[in-house]
C-alpha atoms as one frame of an Amber mdcrd trajectory, in Angstrom:
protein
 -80.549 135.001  36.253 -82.252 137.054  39.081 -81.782 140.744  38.804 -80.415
 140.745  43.091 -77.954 137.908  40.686 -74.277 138.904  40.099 -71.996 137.620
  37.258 -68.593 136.812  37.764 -65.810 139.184  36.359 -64.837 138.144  33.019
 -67.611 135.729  32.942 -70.218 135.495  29.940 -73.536 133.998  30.453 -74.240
 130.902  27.822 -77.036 131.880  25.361 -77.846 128.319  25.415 -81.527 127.520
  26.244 -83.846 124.181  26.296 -86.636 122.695  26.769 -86.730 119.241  28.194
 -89.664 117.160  27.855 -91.118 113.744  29.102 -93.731 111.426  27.552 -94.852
 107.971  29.161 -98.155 105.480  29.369 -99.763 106.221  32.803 -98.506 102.494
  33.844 -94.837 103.972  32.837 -94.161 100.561  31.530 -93.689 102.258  27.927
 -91.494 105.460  28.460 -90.296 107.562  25.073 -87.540 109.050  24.660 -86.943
 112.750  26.267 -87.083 115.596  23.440 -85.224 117.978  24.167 -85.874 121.564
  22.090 -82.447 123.915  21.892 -82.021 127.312  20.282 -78.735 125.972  18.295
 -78.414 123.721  15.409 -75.520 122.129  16.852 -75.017 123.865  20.216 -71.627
 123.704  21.810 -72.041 121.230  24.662 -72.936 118.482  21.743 -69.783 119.625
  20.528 -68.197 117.006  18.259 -71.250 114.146  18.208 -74.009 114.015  15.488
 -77.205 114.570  17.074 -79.087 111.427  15.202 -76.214 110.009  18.059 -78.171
 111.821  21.249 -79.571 109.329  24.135 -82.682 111.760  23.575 -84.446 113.418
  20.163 -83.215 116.869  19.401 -85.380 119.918  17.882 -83.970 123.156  17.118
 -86.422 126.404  17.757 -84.869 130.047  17.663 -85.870 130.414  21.265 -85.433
 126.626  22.699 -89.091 126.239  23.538 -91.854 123.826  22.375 -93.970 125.410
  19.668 -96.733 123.796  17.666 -94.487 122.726  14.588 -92.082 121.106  16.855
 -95.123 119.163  18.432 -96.376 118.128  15.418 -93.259 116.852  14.497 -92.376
 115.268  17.544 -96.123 113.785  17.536 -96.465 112.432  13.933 -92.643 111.478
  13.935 -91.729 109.735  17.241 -95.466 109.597  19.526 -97.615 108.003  17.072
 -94.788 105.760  15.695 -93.591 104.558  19.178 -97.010 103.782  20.525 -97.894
 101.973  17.345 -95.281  99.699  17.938 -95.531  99.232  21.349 -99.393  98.826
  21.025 -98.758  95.724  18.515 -96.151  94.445  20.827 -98.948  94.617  23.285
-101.453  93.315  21.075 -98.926  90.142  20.502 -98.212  89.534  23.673-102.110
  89.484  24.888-102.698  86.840  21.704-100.555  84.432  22.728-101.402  84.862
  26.713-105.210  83.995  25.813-104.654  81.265  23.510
């Protein structure tokens, strides 16, 4: 919140905080999933669903924000995993056409 910002009476400011992010091939015909990067385990708005559930992948990081460890998870993990697979679909796909 801006300082010139007031706060309602009897109102307490969520300590939530994310990071959203977006990954796709410039042709956006092969978009990943969002990551988003919380401060909270399990914060309270996922309240009462399993995050393996999420539409999205979920990293937890004391202060929500994308650090090199999450990166390197989200890179070895989900990046270089999705794009192999998509590359090989691809790489099908292109056999077939020119046969």
């Amino acid at each position: 919140a801006f300082e010139s910002e007031c706060q309602a009476p009897g109102h307490k400011s969520s300590k939530e905080r994310y990071t959203i992010t977006s990954c796709s091939n410039i042709t956006g015909d092969h978009k990943l999933k969002f990551a988003v990067i919380g401060n909270k385990k399990k914060p309270g708005s996922f309240k009462g669903t399993r995050t393996e559930n999420l539409p999205f992948d979920y990293f937890k990081q004391e202060k929500g924000w994308i650090d090199q460890i999450i990166f390197k998870q989200w890179f070895d993990k989900i990046f270089v995993v999705e794009v192999r697979k998509h590359l090989k679909t691809k790489q099908n796909y292109l056999k077939r056409l020119f046969r």
